[in-house]
PDB file of N, CA, C and O in Angstrom:
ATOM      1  N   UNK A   1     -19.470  75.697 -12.141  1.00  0.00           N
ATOM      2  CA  UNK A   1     -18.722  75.115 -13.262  1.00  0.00           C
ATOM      3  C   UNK A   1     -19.433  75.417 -14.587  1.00  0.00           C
ATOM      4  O   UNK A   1     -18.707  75.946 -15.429  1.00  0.00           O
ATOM      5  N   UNK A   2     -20.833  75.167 -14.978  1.00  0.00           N
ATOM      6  CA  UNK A   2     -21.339  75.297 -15.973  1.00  0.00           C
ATOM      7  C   UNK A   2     -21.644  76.792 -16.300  1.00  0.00           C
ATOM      8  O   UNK A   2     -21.903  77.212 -17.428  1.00  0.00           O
ATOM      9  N   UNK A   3     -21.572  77.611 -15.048  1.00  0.00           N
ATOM     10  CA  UNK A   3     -22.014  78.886 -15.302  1.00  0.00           C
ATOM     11  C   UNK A   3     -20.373  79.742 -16.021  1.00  0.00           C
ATOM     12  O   UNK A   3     -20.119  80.535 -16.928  1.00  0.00           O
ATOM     13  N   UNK A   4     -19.669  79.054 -15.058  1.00  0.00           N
ATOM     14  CA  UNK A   4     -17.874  79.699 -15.637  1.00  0.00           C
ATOM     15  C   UNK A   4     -17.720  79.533 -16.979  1.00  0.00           C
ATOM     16  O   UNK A   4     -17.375  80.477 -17.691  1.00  0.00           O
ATOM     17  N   UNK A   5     -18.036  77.931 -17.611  1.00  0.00           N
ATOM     18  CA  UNK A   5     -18.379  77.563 -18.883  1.00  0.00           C
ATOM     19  C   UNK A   5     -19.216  78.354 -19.652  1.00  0.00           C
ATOM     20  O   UNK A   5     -18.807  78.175 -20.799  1.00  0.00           O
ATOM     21  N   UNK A   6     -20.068  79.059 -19.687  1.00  0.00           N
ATOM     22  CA  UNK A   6     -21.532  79.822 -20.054  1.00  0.00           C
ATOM     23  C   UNK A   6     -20.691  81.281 -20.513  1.00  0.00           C
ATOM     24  O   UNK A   6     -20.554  81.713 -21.658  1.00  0.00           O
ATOM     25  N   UNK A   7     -20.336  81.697 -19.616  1.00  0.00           N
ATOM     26  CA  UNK A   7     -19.663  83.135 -19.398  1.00  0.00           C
ATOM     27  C   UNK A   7     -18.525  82.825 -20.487  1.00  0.00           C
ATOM     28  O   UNK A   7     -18.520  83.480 -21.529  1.00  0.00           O
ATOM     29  N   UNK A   8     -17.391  81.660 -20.217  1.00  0.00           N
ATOM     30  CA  UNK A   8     -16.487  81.523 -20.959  1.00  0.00           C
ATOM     31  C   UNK A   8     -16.930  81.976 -22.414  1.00  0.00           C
ATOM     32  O   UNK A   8     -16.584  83.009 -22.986  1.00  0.00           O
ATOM     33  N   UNK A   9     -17.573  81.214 -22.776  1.00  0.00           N
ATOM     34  CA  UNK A   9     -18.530  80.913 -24.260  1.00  0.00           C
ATOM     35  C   UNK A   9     -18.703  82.556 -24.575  1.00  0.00           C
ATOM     36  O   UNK A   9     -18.243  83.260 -25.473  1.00  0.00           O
ATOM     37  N   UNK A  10     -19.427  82.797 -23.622  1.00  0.00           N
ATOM     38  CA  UNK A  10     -19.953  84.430 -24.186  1.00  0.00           C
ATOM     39  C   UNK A  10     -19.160  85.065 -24.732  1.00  0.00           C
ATOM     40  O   UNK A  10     -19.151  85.455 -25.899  1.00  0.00           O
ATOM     41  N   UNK A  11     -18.327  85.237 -23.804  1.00  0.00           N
ATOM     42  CA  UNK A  11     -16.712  85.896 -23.747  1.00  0.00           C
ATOM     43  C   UNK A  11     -16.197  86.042 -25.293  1.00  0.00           C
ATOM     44  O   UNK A  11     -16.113  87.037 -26.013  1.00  0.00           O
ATOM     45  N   UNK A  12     -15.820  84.372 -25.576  1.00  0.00           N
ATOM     46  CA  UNK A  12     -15.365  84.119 -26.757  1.00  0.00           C
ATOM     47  C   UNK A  12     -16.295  84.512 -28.076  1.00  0.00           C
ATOM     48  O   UNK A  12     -15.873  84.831 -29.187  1.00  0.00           O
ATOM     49  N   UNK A  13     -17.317  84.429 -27.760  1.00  0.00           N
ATOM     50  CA  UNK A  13     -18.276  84.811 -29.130  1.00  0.00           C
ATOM     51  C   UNK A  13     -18.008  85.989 -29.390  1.00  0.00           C
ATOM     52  O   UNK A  13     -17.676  86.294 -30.536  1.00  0.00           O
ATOM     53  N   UNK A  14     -18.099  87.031 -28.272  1.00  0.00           N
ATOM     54  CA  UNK A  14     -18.144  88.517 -28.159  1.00  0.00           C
ATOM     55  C   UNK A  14     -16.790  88.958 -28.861  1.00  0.00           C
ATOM     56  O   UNK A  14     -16.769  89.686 -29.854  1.00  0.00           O
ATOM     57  N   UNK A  15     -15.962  88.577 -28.405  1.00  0.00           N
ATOM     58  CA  UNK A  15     -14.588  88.938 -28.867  1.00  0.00           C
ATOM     59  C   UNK A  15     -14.437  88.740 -30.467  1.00  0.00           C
ATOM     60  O   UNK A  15     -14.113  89.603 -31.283  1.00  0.00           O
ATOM     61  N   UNK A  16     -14.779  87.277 -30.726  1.00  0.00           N
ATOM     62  CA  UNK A  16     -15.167  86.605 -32.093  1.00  0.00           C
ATOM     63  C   UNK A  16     -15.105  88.028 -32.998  1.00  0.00           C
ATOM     64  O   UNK A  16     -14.314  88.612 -33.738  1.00  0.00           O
ATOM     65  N   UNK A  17     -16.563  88.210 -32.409  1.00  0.00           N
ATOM     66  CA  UNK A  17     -17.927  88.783 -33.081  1.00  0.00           C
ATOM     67  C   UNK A  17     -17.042  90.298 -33.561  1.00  0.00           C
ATOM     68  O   UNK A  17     -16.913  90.708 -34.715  1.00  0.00           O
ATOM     69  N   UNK A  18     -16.497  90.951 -32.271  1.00  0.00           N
ATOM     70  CA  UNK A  18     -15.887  92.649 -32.536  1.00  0.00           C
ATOM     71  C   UNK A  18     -14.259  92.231 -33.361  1.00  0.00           C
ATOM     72  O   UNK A  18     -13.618  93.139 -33.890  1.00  0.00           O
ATOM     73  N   UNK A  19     -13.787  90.915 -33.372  1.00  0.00           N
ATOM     74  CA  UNK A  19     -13.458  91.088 -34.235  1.00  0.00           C
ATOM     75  C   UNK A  19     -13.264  91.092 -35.756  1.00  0.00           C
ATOM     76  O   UNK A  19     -12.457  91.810 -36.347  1.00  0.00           O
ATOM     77  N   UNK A  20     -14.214  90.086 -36.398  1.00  0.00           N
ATOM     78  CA  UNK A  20     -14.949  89.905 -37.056  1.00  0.00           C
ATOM     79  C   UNK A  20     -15.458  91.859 -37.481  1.00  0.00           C
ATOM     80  O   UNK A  20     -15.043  92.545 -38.415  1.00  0.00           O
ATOM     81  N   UNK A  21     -16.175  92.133 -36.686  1.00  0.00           N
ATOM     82  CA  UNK A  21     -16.811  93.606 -36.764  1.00  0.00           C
ATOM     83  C   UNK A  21     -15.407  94.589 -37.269  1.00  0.00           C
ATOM     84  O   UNK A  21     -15.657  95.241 -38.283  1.00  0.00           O
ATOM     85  N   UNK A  22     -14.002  94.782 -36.717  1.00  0.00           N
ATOM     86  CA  UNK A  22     -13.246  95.519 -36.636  1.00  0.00           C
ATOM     87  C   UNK A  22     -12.728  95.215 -38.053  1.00  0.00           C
ATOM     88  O   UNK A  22     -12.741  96.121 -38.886  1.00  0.00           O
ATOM     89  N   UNK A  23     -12.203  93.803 -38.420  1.00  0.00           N
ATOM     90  CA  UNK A  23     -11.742  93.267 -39.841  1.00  0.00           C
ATOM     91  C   UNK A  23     -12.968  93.876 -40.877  1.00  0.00           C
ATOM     92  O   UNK A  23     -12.662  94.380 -41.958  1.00  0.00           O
ATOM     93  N   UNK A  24     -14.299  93.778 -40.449  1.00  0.00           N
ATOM     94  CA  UNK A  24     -14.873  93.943 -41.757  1.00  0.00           C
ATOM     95  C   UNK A  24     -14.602  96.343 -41.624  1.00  0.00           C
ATOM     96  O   UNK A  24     -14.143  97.093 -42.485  1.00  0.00           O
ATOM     97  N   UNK A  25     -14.758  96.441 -41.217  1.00  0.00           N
ATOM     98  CA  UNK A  25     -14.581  98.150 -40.901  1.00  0.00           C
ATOM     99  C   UNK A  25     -13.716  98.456 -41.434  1.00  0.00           C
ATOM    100  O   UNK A  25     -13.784  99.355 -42.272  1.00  0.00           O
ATOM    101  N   UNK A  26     -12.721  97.901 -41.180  1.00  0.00           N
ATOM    102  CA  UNK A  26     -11.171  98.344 -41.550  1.00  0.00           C
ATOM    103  C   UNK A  26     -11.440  98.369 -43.161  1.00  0.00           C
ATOM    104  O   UNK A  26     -11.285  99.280 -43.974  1.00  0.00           O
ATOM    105  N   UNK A  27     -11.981  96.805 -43.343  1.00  0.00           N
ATOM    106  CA  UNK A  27     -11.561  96.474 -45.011  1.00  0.00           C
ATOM    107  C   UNK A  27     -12.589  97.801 -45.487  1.00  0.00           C
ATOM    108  O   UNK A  27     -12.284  98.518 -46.441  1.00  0.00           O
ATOM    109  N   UNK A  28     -13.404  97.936 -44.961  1.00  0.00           N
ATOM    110  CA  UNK A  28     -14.878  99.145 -45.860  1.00  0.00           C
ATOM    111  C   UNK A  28     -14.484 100.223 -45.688  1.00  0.00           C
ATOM    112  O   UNK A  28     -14.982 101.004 -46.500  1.00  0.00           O
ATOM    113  N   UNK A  29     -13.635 100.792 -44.831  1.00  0.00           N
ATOM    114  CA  UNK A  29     -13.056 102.464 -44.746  1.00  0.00           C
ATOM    115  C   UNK A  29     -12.319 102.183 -45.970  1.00  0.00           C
ATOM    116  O   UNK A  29     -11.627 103.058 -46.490  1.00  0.00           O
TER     117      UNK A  29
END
């Protein structure tokens, strides 16, 4: 349970994070 939770989390940061990464790229090209 806490580990599914753990992974979940990651998951979501990661995704966050590249998109966050992709929005700022786009705007700087």
């Amino acid at each position: 349970e806490d580990l599914e939770g753990g992974i979940r989390n990651v998951l979501l940061a990661f995704a966050g994070v590249a998109g966050v990464g992709a929005g700022l790229a786009y705007l700087i090209r």
